[in-house]
Residue, then its C-alpha position, 0 to 999 in steps of 0.5 A: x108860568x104855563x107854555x102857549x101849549x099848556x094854555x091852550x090845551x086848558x082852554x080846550x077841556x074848558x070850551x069842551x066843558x063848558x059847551x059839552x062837547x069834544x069837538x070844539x078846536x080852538x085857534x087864536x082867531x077862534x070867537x063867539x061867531x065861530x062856536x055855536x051857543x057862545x052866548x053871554x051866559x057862556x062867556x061868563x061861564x068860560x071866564x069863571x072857568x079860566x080864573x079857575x083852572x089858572x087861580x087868576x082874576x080878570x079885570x073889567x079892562x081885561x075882560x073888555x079886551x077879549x075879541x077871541x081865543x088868541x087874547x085869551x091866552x094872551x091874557x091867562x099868560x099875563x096873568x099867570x106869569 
């Protein structure tokens, strides 16, 4: 199972690839408002990312869940548990 600091540090190359660009800092509160172009096609594009990265698959209800970076990383530790 990754570390809450593992997980994070994955998230950030993800966002950073994503939305190429190495300035983006990630907090748990961290949500589409805060990052500018988080759109639905990224969001979609982070997801696809995260199952990558962590050979996990989330579900609609799981997805549905999701408000910001924090219930991400909640989810991936779930997941990857």
């Amino acid at each position: 199972m990754p570390s809450e600091t593992e997980i994070y540090s994955a998230l950030t190359e993800i966002f950073h690839d994503v939305f190429m660009r190495d300035d983006i800092a990630l907090a748990p509160e961290t949500s589409a408002k805060d990052i500018k172009g988080w759109d639905s096609f990224k969001q979609i594009e982070i997801i696809l990312g995260v199952e990558d990265r962590f050979g996990i698959k989330l579900n609609t209800r799981e997805l549905d869940s999701l408000r910001n970076v924090g219930d991400l990383a909640a989810v991936v530790a779930n997941k990857a548990a």
